[in-house]
C-alpha positions, 0 to 999 in steps of 0.5 A: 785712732781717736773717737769723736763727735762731729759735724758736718759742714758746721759754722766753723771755730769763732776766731779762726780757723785750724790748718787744712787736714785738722777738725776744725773746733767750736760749736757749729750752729747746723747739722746733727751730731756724728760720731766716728773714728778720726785716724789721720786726715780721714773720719769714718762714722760709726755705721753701729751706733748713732751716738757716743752713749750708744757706743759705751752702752755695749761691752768692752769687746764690741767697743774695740771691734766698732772701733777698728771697723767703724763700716760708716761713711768716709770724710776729710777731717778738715770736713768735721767740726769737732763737738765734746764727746759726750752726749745723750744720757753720759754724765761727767762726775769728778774726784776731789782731792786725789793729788797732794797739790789739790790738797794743799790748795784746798786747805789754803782756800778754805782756812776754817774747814780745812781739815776737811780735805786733809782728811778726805785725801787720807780717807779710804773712800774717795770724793766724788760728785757729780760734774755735768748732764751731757748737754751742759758740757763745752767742747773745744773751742767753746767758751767756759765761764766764772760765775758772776757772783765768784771773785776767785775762779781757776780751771782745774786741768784733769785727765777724764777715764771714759768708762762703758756701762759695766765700768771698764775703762774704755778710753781717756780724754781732758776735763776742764773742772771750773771751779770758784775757789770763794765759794767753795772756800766759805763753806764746804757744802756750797761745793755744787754751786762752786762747780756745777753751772752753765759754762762750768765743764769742758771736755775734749777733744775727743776720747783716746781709746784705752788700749792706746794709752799703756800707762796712764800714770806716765802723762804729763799734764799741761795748764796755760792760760792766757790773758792779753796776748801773754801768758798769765799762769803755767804750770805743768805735772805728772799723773804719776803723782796721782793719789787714788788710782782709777780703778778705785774711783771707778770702782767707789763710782759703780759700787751702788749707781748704774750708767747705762750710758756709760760716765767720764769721770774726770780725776781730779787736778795736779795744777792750781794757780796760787791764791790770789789769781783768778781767770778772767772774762777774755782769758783763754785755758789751754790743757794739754795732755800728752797722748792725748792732745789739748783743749782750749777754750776761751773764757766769759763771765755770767750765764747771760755772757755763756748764752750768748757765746753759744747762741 
């Protein structure tokens, strides 16, 4: 069972289309979104709610029975064009520093602040801040983007915790967590502006509820990223090596903010590429995690290049 954000007869993935019975992926261009349950080759929409905030604003128990009898229409999959599963008043926030490998990096790139993030990763309060707004999230098959005025940029693959309004973990998906590793690298402050702009998060597929995934520090997390027909850089991990578990991030989350709307808060990354590898304009960024399934997404350069891709 898998819960997504959809449309209906929508203008299909730029660049292809996936084989008949699978959602077909990109930002379509008519309808409005839905939300459903995608089991097999079939969606039911959620007759309960008309959104994904809507579904996240109700208590655990109800989410769980609106998703084994969804009551709503019935389609094809190959009929859905899969959109991120986030929408209305959902933010994304993000955990920095939770796997020793971004603590590494951290420290590599940031060589006159780099005792920052040694002790944050020991520190007993984790690094959160906020990601995205709803709206600015790309989902499968829509382009990320590097910032025009960055010279080193990675993606940052994360397994993202879909939390309901009371905090309970509801469900899992994949982040994308864009980042400039020279801005952030000249100053630890400018970390805003190193990860949050337009083209600067995706999420997807869709969200894998949470009493399907027993362990979710028994996945293994997948980075390809491919340039020219090659692969350019690959990497894989394990969650197991994940520093802060999810409930204390959750928990630092909620302490003193509210999220009607529920959050996905995505927990940090386990792959980064050696310095100096950068993405670039024409890449494409594939995440995989296993029990969940994969994103990709094709990369652009500048706001106007992100503009003009989602049209």
């Amino acid at each position: 069972m898998r819960l997504i954000r959809f449309l209906v007869d929508g203008a299909g993935p730029r660049g292809g289309r996936p084989a008949v019975g699978e959602p077909r992926v990109g930002e379509p261009r008519v309808g409005e979104p839905r939300v459903g349950v995608l089991d097999g080759d079939t969606v039911t929409e959620l007759a309960a709610v008309g959104s994904l905030g809507d579904l996240l604003a109700l208590p655990l128990d109800q989410i769980r029975e609106s998703c084994a009898n969804p009551g709503g229409a019935r389609l094809p999959a190959a009929g859905a064009t899969l959109l991120a599963p986030v929408d209305g008043r959902t933010e994304v926030w993000a955990a920095g520093v939770t796997y020793e490998r971004s603590r590494t990096a951290r420290m590599a790139e940031s060589e006159q602040s780099a005792d920052v993030y040694d002790r944050v990763y020991a520190a007993s309060r984790p690094e959160l801040f906020f990601k995205s707004a709803a709206w600015r999230v790309s989902g499968p098959g829509a382009p990320v983007s590097v910032r025009s005025d960055s010279v080193i940029d990675v993606p940052e693959p994360e397994l993202a915790v879909v939390l309901n309004a009371a905090g309970a973990v509801t469900g899992y998906t994949i982040c994308n967590d864009m980042s400039s590793r020279s801005i952030e690298g000249e100053n630890p402050l400018y970390l805003p502006q190193a990860k949050i702009y337009l083209g600067g998060c995706a999420v997807g597929p869709w969200i894998v509820p949470a009493w399907e995934i027993p362990d979710p520090y028994a996945l293994t997390i997948e980075l390809a990223i491919a340039r020219g027909g090659a692969t350019a850089w690959a990497g894989s991990a394990s969650t197991a090596t994940l520093h802060r578990k999810i409930d204390e991030l959750a928990g630092y989350l909620f302490r003193a903010d509210e999220f009607p709307a529920g959050v996905i808060l995505s927990t940090g990354t386990s792959l980064v590429p050696d310095l100096p590898f950068t993405l670039e304009a024409g890449d494409e960024v594939r995440i995989r995690i296993s029990g969940i399934g994969e994103l990709a997404n094709p990369v652009v350069r500048g706001k106007a290049a992100v503009r003009q891709a989602l049209g």
